[in-house]
C-alpha positions in Angstrom: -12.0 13.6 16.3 -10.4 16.1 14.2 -6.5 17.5 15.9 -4.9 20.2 14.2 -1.1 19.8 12.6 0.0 21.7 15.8 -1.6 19.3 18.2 0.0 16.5 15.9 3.2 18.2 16.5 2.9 18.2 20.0 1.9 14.9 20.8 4.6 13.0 18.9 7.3 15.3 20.4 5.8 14.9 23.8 6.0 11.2 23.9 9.7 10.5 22.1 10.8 13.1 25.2 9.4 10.6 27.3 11.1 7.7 25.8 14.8 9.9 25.8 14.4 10.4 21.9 16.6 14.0 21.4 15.0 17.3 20.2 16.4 16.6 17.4 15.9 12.9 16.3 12.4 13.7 17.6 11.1 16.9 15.5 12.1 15.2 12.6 9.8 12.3 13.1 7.0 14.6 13.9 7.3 16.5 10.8 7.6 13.3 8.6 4.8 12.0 10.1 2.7 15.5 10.0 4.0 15.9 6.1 2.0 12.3 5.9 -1.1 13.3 7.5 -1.3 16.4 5.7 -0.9 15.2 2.6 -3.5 11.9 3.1 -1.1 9.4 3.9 -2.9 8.8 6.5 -1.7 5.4 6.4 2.4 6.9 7.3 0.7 9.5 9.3 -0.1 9.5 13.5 -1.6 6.2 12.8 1.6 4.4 12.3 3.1 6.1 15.2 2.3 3.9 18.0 4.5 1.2 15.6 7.7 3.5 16.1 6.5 3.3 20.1 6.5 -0.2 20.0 10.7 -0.3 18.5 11.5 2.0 20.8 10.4 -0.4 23.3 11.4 -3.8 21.8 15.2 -1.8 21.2 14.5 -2.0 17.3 14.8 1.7 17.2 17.6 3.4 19.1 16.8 6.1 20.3 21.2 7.5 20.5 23.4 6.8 17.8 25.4 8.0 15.2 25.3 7.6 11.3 28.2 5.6 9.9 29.6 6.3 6.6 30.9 3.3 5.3 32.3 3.9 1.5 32.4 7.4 -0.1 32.9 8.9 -3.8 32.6 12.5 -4.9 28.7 11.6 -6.2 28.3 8.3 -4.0 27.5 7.3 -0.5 27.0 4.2 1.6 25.6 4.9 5.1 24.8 2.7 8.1 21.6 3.8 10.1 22.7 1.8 13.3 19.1 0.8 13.5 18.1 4.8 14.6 14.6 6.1 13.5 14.3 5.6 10.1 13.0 9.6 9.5 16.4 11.0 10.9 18.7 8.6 9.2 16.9 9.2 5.7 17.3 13.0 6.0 20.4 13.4 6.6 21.0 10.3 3.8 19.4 13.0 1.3 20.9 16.1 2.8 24.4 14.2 2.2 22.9 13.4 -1.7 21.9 17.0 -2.1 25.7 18.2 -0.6 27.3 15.6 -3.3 25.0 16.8 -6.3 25.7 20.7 -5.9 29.3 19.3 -6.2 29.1 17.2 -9.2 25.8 17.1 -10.6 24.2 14.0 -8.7 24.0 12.8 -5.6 23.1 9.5 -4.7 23.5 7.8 -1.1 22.6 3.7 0.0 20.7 3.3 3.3 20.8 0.1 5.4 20.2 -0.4 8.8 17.8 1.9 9.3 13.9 1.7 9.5 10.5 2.5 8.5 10.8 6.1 7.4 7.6 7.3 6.7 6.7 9.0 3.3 9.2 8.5 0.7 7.8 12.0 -1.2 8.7 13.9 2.4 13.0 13.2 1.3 12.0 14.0 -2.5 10.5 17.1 -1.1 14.0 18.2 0.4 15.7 18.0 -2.8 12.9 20.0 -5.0 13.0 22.4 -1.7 17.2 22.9 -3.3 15.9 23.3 -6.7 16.9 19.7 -7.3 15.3 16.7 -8.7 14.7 13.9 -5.8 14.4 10.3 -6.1 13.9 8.2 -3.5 13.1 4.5 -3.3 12.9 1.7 -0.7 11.9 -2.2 -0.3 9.9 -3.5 2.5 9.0 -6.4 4.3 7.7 -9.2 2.0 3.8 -8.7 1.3 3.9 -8.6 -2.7 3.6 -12.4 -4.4 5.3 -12.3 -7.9 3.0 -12.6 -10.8 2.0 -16.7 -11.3 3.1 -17.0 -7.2 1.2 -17.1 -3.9 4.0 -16.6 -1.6 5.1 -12.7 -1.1 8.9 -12.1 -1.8 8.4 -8.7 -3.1 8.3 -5.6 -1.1 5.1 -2.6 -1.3 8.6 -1.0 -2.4 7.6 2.8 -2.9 9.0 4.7 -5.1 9.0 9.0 -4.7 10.4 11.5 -7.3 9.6 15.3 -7.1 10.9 18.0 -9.7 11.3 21.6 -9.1 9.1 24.3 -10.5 8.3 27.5 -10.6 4.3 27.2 -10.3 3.4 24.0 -9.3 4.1 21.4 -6.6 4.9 18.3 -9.0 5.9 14.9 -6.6 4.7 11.8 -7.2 5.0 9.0 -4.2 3.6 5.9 -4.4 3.7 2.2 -3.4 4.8 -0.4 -6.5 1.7 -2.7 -5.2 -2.3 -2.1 -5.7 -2.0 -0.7 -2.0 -0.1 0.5 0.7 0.9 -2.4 3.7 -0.2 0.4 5.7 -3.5 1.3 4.4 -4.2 -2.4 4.8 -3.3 -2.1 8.5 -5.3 1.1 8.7 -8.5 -0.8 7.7 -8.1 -3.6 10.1 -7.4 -1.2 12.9 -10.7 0.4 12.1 -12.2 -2.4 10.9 -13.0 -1.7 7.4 -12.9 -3.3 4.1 -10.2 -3.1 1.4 -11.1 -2.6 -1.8 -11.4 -5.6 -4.6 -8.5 -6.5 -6.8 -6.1 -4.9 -3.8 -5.0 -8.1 -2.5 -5.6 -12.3 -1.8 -5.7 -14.4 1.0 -3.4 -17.3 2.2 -4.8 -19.4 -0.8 -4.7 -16.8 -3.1 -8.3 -16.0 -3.3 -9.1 -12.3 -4.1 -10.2 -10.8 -0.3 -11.5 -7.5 0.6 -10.7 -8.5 4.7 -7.7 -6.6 5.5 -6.6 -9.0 8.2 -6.4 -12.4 5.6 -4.8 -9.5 2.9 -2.4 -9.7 5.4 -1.9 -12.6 6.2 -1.8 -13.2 2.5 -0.8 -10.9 -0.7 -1.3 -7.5 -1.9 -1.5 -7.6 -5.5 1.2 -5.2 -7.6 -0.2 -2.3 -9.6 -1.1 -2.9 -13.4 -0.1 -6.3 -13.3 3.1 -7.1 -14.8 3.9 -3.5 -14.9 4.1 -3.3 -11.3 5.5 -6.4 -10.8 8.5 -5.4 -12.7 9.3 -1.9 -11.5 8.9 -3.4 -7.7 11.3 -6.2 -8.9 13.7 -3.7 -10.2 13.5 -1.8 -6.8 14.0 -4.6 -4.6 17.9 -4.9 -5.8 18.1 -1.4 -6.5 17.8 -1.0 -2.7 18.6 -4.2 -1.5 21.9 -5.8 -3.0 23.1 -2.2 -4.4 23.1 -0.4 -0.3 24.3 -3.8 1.1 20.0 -4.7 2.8 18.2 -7.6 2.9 16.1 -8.4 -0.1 13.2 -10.7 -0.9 12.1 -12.9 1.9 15.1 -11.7 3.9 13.8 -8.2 4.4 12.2 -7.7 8.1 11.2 -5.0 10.4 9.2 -2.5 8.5 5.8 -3.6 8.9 6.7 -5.5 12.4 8.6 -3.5 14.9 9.2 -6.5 17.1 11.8 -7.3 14.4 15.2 -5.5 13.4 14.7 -3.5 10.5 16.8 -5.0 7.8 15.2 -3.0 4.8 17.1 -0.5 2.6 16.7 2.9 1.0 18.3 4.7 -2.3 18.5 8.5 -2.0 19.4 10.6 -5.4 19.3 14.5 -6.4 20.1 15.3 -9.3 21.1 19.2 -9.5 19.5 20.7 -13.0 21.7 23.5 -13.3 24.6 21.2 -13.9 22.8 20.1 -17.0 20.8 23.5 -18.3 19.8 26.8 -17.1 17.7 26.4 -13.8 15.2 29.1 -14.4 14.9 27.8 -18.3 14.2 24.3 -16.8 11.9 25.2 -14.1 10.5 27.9 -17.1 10.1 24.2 -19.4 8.4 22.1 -16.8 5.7 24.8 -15.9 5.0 25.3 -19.5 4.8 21.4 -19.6 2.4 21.3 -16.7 0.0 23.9 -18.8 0.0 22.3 -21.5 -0.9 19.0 -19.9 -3.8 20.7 -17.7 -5.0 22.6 -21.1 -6.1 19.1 -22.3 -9.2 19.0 -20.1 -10.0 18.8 -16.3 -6.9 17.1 -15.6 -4.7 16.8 -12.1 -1.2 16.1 -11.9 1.3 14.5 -10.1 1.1 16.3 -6.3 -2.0 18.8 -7.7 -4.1 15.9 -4.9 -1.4 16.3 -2.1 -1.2 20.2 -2.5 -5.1 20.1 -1.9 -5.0 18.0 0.9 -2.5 20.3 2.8 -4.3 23.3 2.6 -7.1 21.2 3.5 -5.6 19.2 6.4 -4.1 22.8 7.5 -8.0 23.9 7.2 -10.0 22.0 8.9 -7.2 19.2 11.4 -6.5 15.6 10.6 -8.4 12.7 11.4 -7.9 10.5 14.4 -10.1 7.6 15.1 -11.5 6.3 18.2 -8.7 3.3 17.8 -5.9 5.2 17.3 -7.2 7.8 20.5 -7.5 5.4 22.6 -3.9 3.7 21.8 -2.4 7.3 22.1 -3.9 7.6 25.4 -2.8 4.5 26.5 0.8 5.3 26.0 0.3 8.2 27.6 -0.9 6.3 30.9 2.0 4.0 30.5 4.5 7.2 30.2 2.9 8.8 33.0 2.2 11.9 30.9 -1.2 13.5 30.7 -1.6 14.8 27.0 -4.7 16.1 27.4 -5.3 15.7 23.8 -7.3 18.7 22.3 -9.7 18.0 19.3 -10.5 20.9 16.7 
């Protein structure tokens, strides 16, 4: 079944009203997890939602709360989620890094406490959306063994950084590892295969079953490459936000658990450093050069396809992720009546 972004929109909101989630907390998570969708996260999309259902329930995600600001510089923040949806605390995390950067050139705000926020590229987004440069990176529950080991320590530990231009949507998001925890989850929930050199099972044999990937390792991208930069990230937002890190990090892939994870927000404002319209002017004459090589994409040219398309023609829900919708539903009392395209 094919549901358009609207219906998307609607049927997250509908259920967080259910559960006491406010207006506020709750359109947030729907346009995170819309932006997702649309973009072909589908992995951070309405198939992860039933997840965020499941905190709400265990009393992982709270639904009330407040943001605490626990240290504070001109350029520098340290904030406490309180254990609130994840999407919420991270934009307002940026929104303060954006405030701080039109102030002194760069922004950049700690996250712990919080939880699984979706797409990293959606807070990047926010900054380029303020003519600023966004980064954003986060660690994550333990499913990445360190080249030579079996055991994961490492996080999928995404990294997101978007740039402003006047042509051209330019945002790259992606996990450190081979894959996305969440695509892994994806395939086991529709029982599919992964594909080869993603990840190894419990004995670190090289698998292509989702559910022992799991239960195993997902390999990090170009080898010792990955390894490194997913290394580096793990104290970046670990040790440096005051999170968990390593084997120590919970909650983002299991919502049973408190979240215990920890994000790094930074925009940097251009203008500070040259003219804006003579940077933007550079980047886009950049980009043409670049695409003049040959048939060539880049960074975001996929994701900018993939909205028009997703805008075009609905997003994909499988017959799995219907039926759990509709099951929380039932248990909500609410009749969604969900609409397909």
């Amino acid at each position: 079944m094919r549901i358009s972004a609207e219906e998307e929109v609607r049927i997250i909101k509908e259920i967080l009203t259910a559960m006491e989630v406010p207006e506020e907390v709750s359109e947030i998570v729907a346009d995170v997890t819309l932006d997702a969708d649309l973009k072909g996260f589908s992995s951070h999309g309405i198939g992860r939602f039933p997840q965020y259902v499941e905190g709400l329930r265990c009393g992982t995600i709270k639904p009330h709360g407040d943001i605490t600001i626990e240290r504070e510089t001109p350029s520098t923040a340290l904030i406490n989620g309180n254990h609130m949806f994840g999407h919420f605390v991270a934009c307002r995390a940026m929104e303060l890094a954006i405030e701080k950067a039109r102030d002194t050139g760069v922004g950049l705000v700690g996250v712990h406490d919080s939880n699984h926020f979706g797409v990293a590229g959606y807070y990047s987004d926010m900054a380029v959306m303020n003519n600023m440069i966004g980064v954003v990176i986060a660690n994550t529950e333990p499913a990445v063994a360190p080249i030579g080991g079996k055991t994961p320590i490492l996080g999928t530990n995404p990294v997101a950084i978007g740039i402003p231009s006047n042509r051209h949507y330019v945002s790259v998001d992606m996990a450190t590892s081979a894959s996305a925890r969440g695509k892994l989850l994806e395939a086991a929930r529709k029982g599919e295969r992964i594909p080869e050199n993603i990840a190894l099972d419990a004995d670190g044999n090289p698998t292509t079953d989702p559910e022992l990937a799991l239960k195993g390792s997902i390999l990090p991208f170009g080898g010792h490459k990955g390894y490194a930069l997913s290394f580096m990230i793990e104290i970046l937002a670990g040790p440096l936000v005051g999170a968990a890190f390593g084997a120590a990090v919970q909650g983002t892939a299991n919502p049973r658990e408190m979240c215990t994870k920890g994000d790094l927000m930074m925009a940097i404002d251009p203008s500070k450093m040259v003219d804006l319209e003579e940077f933007k002017s550079s980047v886009d004459e950049f980009i043409e050069e670049v695409k003049s090589s040959g048939d060539v994409l880049i960074p975001g040219d996929i994701e900018a396809m993939n909205i028009k398309r997703g805008r075009e023609e609905g997003i994909e829900v499988d017959e799995k992720l219907l039926e759990r919708l509709n099951e929380i539903s039932d248990e909500l009392g609410l009749d969604l009546k969900i609409k397909g395209l």
